[in-house]
C-alpha positions in Angstrom: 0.0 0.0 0.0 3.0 2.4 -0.5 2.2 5.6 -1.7 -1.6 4.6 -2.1 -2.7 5.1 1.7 -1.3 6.9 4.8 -2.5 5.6 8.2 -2.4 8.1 10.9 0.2 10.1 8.6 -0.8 13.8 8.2 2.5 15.0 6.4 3.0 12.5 3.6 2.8 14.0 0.3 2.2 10.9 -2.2 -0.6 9.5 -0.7 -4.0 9.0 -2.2 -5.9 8.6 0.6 -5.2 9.0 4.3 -6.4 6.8 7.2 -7.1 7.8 11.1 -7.5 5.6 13.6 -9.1 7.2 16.3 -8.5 11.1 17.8 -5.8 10.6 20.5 -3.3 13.3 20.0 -0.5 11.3 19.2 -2.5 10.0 16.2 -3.5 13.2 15.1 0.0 15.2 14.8 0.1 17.4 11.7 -3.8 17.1 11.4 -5.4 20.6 11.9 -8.0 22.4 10.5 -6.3 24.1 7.4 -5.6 20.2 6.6 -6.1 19.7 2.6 -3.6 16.8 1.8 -6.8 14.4 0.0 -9.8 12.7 1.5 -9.6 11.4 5.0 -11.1 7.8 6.1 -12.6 7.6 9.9 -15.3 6.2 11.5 -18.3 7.8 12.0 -17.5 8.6 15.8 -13.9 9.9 15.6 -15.9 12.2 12.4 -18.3 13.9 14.7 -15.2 14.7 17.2 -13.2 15.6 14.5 -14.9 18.7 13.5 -15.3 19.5 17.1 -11.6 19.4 18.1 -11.1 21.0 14.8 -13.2 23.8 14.0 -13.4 25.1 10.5 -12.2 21.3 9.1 -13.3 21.1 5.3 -15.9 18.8 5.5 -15.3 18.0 1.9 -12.2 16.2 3.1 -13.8 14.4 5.3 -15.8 10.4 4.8 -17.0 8.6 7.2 -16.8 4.8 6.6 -19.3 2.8 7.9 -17.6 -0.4 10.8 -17.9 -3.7 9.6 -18.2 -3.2 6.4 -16.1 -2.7 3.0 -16.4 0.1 1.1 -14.5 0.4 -3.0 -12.4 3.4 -3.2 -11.3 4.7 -6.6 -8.9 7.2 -5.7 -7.4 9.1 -8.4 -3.7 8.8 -8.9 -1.4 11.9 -8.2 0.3 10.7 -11.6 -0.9 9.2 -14.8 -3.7 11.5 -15.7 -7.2 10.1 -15.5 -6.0 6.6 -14.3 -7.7 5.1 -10.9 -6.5 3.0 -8.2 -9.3 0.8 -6.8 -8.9 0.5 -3.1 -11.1 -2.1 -1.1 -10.8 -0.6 2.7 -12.7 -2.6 5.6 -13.0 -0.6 9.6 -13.1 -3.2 12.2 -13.8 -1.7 16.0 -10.7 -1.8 17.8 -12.0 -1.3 21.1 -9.8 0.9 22.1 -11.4 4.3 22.6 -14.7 5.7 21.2 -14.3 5.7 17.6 -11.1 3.5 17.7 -11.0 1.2 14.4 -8.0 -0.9 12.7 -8.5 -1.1 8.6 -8.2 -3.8 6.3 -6.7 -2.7 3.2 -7.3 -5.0 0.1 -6.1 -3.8 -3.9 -3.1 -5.3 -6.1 -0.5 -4.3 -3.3 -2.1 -7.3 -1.4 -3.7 -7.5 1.9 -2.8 -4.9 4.6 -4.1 -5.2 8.6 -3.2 -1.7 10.3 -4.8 -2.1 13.9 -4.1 1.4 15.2 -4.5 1.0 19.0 -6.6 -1.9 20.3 -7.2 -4.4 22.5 -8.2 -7.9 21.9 -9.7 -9.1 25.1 -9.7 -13.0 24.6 -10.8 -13.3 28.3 -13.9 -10.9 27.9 -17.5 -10.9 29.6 -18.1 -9.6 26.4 -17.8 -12.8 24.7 -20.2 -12.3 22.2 -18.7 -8.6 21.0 -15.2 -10.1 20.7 -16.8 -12.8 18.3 -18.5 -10.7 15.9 -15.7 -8.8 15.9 -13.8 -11.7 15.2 -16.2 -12.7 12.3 -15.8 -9.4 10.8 -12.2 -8.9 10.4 -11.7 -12.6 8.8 -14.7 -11.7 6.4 -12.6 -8.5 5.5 -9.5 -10.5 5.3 -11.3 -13.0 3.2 -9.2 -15.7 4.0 -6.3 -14.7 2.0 -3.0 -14.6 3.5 -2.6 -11.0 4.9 0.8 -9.4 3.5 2.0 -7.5 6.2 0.5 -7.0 9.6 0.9 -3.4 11.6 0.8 -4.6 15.3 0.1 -2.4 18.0 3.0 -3.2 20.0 2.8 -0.7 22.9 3.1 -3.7 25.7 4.4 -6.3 23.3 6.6 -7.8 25.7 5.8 -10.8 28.0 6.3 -8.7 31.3 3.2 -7.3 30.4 0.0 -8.7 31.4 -3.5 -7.0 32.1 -6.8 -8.4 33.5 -10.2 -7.7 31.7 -11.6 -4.5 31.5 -14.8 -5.2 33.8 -12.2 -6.8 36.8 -9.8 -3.9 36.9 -12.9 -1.6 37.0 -14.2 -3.5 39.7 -10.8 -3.0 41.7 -11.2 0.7 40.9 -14.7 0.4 42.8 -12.7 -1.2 45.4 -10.1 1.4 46.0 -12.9 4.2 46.0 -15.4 2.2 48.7 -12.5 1.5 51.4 -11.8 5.4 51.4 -15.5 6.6 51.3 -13.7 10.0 53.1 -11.8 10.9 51.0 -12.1 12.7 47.4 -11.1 10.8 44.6 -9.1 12.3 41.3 -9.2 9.2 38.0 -6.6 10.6 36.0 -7.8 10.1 32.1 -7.2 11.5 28.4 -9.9 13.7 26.7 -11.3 10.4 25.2 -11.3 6.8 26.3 -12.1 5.0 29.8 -16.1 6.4 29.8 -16.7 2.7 30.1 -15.0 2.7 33.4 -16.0 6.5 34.4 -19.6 5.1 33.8 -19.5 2.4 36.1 -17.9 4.3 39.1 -20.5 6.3 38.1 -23.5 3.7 38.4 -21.5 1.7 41.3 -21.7 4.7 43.8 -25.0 6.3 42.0 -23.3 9.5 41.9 -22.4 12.3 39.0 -18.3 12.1 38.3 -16.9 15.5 37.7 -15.1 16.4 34.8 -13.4 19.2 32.6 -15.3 21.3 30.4 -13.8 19.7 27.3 -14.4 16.6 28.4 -17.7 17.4 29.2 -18.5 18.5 25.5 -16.5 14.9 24.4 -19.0 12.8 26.7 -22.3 14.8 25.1 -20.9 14.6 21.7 -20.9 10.5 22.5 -24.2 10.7 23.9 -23.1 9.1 27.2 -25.5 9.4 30.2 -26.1 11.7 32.2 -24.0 11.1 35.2 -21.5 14.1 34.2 -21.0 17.2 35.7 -18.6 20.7 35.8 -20.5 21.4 39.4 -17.6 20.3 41.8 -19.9 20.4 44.8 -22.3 17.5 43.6 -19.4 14.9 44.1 -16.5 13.7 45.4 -15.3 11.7 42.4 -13.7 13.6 39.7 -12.2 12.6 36.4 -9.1 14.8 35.8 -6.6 15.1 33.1 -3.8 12.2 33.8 -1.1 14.8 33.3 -2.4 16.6 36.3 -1.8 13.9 38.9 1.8 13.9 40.7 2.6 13.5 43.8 2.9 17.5 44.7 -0.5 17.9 43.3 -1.9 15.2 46.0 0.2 17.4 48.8 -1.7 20.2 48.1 -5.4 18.5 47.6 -4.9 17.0 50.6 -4.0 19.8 52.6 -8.1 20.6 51.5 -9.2 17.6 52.4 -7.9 14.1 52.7 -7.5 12.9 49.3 -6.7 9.2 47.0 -5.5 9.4 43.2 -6.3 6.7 41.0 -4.4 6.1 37.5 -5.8 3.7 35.7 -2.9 2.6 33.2 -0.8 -0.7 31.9 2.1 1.2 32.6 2.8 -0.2 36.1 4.1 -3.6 34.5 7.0 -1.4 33.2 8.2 -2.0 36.8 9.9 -4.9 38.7 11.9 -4.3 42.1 15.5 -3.3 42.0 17.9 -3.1 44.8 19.4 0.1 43.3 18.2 3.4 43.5 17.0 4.7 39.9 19.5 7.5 38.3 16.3 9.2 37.7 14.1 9.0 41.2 12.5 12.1 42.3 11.2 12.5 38.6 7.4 14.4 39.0 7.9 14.0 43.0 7.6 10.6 43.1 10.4 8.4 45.0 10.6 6.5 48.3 12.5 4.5 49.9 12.6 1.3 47.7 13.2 1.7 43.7 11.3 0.2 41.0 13.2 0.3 37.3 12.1 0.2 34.1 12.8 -3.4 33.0 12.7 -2.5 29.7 15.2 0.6 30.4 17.0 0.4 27.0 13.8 0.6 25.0 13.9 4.5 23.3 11.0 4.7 21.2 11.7 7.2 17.9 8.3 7.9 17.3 4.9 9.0 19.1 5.1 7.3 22.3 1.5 5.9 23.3 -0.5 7.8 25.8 -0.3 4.3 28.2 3.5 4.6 27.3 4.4 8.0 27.9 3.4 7.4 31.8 6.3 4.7 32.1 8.6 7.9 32.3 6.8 8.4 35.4 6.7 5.3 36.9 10.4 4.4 36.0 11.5 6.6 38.5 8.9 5.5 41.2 8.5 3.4 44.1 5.6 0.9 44.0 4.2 -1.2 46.7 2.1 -4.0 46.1 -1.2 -3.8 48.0 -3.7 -6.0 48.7 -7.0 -4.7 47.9 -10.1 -7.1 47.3 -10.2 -8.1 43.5 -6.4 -9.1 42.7 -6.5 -12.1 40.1 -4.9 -15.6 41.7 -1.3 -15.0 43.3 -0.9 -11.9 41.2 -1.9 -8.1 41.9 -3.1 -5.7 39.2 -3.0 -2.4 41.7 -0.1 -0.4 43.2 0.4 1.8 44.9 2.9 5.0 44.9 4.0 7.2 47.1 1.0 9.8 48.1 -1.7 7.5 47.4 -1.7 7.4 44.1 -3.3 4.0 43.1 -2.6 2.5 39.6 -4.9 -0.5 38.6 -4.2 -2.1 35.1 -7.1 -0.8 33.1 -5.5 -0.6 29.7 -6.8 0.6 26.4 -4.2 -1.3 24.8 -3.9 -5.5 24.7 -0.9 -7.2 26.5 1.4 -9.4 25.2 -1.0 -12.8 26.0 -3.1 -11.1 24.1 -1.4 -9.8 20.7 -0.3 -13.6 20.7 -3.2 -14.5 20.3 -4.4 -11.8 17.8 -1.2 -13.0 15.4 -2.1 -16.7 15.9 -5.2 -15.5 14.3 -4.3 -14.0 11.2 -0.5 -15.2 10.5 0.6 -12.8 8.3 3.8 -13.1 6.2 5.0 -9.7 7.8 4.6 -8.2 11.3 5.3 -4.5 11.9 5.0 -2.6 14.5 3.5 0.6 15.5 6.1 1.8 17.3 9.4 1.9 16.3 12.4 0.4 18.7 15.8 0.3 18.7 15.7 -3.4 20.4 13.8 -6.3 20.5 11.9 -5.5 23.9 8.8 -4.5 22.2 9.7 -5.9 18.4 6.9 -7.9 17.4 8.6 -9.6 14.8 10.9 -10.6 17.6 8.2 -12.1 19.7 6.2 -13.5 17.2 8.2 -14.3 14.0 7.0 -18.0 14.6 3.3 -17.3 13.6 4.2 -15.5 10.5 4.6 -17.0 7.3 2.8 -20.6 8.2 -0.3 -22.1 7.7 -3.0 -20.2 10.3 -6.5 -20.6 11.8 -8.7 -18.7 9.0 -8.8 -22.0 7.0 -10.4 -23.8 10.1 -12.5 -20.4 11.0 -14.2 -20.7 7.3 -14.2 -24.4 7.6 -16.3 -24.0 11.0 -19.7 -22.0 9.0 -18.3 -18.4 9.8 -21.4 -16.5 8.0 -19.2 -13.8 6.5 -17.5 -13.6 3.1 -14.2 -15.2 2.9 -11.5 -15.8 0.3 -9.3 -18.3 0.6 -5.9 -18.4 -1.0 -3.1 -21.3 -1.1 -0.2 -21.9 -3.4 -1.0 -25.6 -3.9 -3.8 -26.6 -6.1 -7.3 -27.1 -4.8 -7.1 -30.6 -5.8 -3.4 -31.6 -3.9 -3.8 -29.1 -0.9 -7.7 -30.8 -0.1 -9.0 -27.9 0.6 -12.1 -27.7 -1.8 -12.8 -31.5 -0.4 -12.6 -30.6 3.1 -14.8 -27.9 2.5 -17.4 -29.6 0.5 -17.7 -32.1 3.2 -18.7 -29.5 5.7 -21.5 -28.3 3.7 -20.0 -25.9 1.1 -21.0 -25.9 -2.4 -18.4 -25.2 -5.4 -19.6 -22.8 -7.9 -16.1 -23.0 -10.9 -15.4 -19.4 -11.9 -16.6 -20.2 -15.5 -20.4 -20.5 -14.5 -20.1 -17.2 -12.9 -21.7 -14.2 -15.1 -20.1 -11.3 -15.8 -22.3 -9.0 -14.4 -21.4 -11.2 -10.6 -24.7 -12.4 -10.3 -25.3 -16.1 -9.9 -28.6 -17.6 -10.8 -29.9 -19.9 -8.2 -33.0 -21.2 -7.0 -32.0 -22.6 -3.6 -30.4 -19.9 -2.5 -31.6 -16.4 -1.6 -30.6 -14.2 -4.7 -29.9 -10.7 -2.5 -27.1 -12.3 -0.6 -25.8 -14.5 -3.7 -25.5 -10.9 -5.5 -23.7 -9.5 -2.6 -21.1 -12.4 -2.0 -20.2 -12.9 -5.5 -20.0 -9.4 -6.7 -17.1 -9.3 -4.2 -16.1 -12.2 -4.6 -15.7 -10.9 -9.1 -13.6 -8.1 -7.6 -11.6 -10.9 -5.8 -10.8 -12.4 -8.7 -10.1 -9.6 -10.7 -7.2 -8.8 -8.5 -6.1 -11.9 -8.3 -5.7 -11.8 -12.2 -3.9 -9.2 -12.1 -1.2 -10.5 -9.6 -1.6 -13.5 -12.7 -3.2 -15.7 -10.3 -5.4 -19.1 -10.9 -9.2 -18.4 -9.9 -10.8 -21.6 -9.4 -14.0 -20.5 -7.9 -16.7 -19.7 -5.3 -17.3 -21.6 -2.5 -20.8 -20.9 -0.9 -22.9 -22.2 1.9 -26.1 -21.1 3.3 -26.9 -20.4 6.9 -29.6 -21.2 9.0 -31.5 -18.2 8.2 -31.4 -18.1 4.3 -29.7 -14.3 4.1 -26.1 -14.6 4.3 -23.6 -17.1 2.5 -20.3 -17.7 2.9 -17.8 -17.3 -0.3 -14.3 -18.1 -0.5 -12.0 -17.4 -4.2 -9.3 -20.3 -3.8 -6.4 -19.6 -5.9 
């Protein structure tokens, strides 16, 4: 996708179409209202809060894309006159903030999977959300091999590991009820962690205080009610994470008797060290044991995550494992630093259990990641070259009756590899490229004609570019689901 696309890249002058992610700052450098570089790609979340942290944006710029779902882009090349690059661009949510999506790029370059920031709860009480979102990125994948995978690698590193979402909130709850005297600062980012702010929110049946920005963020999501700039209608109060040091807790709790609670990955950064850190004392925080950065020769060249850029803090800290109520097994998820500040693993990003499991999924033949690094510490290709470039899962995910539209792609023959018998024998009927019309309409009696029309018109385009990379087409595969509207396709090549 060189010099078609630009994810998350507001300065690059060949691209023919540009890509965000989701509106956290360090996603958004170079982006600004007098922005005219070529049509931007969002989600239709991050496009409402968009033109409100931008003012004045040219909505002509702007297209929102719709989640789940791919959309055909004929962008116009730069050079070569009148000639069009076709561009087939899938959003999958990436449950990382409101808004948040990864893409799936598809054209002659191959198949591209940029996940921005996400996390990929395996362990989820959300079971159900983490499945569709499951079926919808291997139905945008297709079941071809992806080319190169762009990993969000902020806490790819095994010393990293997070509980679920809904548990570390619940130890947040925790931490707030055994200091029902005291006021409570959450230190957060202008968007993500509502989820948890709501239920703090619903636990204590109370308003949370916030900024006014954040505020106008929370309406502009169309959050409940439970909101408020009136500091004298709570105790609780959602504050920008910069804020929170431990000379800001002095002072508030020269007012009154006062807890901070960061809710971050970043504390896994940290193992115990019998020397004192070269940089202790760093924002006020130090004590008298030292906790180091285990990963201290990691120097990140590019935009450091918003989880990451706390470890700065936190390298230089002293953390004491405490035992509040909701710890997993033998292992804590909350510590606590000097000037009760409490920092519970509620991360917007997935841990390293986690990513491992996301590139046993797709097995690309590249992994990249997000954030560059002079060593291996957080090098996905380091950690997970093993997955890459071998057989993978989606084979077995089609094979199973995902009801999504697949493509399937192997070097070996239909005939040699088994494939088309295997699938056959699971209830999948062949339909050889030849009988296919032109138009991508398939004529069929037993099956519902809406959804044949839908599944092989992509699956035309599929071959199409396969052609093009000179590539054997042998067919569609399809097979009906219970309810008679949706099929399964997969182009084998």
């Amino acid at each position: 996708g060189e010099g078609v696309f630009a994810v998350d890249e507001w300065n690059n002058c060949g691209a023919l179409a540009f890509f965000l992610t989701h509106l956290h700052s360090d996603h958004t450098r170079g982006l600004s209202a007098q922005w005219r570089r070529g049509p931007l790609f969002c989600s239709p979340i991050t496009a409402s809060l968009l033109l409100a942290k931008f003012p004045g944006f040219d909505q002509s710029c702007l297209h929102p894309l719709p989640i789940g779902s791919p959309s055909l882009l004929p962008l116009k090349a730069k050079r070569g006159g009148h000639s069009r690059v076709l561009l087939e661009v899938t959003p999958i949510d990436a449950d990382h903030c409101p808004g948040s999506v990864m893409y799936v790029f598809r054209g002659e370059f191959g198949c591209v999977l940029h996940t921005g920031d996400f996390r990929w709860e395996v362990e989820t009480s959300r079971w159900e959300e983490l499945q569709r979102r499951k079926c919808q990125l291997l139905a945008a994948i297709g079941g071809a091999r992806v080319d190169r995978l762009y990993l969000d690698n902020t806490f790819c590193n095994v010393r990293f590991s997070f509980p679920p979402r809904h548990v570390a909130a619940k130890q947040v709850v925790n931490i707030i009820a055994s200091h029902s005297e005291y006021d409570v600062v959450i230190g957060v980012d202008n968007l993500g962690k509502e989820e948890l702010l709501l239920h703090i929110a619903r636990s204590f049946k109370t308003k949370v205080w916030v900024w006014p920005e954040r505020l106008q963020t929370v309406r502009l999501l169309g959050l409940p009610d439970v909101f408020t700039t009136d500091t004298t209608m709570t105790r609780i109060r959602a504050v920008p994470r910069y804020s929170i040091s431990k000379d800001t807790l002095c002072m508030l709790n020269k007012l009154h008797p006062t807890i901070a609670v960061l809710p971050t990955g970043c504390h896994c950064l940290c193992k115990p060290s019998t020397s004192r850190s070269q940089f202790e004392g760093l924002m006020g925080l130090g004590c008298s044991m030292c906790y180091t950065n285990t990963c201290a020769s990691l120097k990140i060249e590019s935009q450091i995550k918003n989880d990451a850029v706390m470890s700065g803090m936190i390298r230089n800290s002293v953390l004491e494992e405490t035992g509040i109520d909701g710890c997993l097994g033998s292992d804590c998820f909350v510590r606590v630093l000097a000037g009760n500040i409490y920092m519970v693993s509620y991360s917007l990003h997935s841990c390293y259990s986690e990513l491992q499991a996301f590139v046993e999924l797709i097995r690309p033949n590249a992994i990249v990641g997000n954030l560059l690094s002079c060593a291996n510490d957080i090098n996905p290709a380091h950690h997970f070259d093993h997955l890459c470039g071998k057989g993978g899962t989606l084979f077995n995910e089609v094979a199973s009756g995902l009801r999504e539209s697949c493509v399937l792609t192997r070097a070996k023959s239909l005939e040699n590899s088994g494939i088309l018998k295997s699938l056959e024998s699971s209830g999948f009927a062949f339909i050889p490229v030849e009988k296919i019309p032109e138009v991508g309409v398939h004529h069929s009696k037993e099956l519902n004609m809406k959804s044949i029309k839908r599944v092989i018109v992509r699956s035309v385009h599929a071959f199409k570019m396969h052609r093009r990379k000179r590539k054997r087409c042998h067919g569609v595969l399809i097979s009906s689901c219970s309810s008679g509207e949706e099929m399964t396709t997969a182009t084998c090549s």
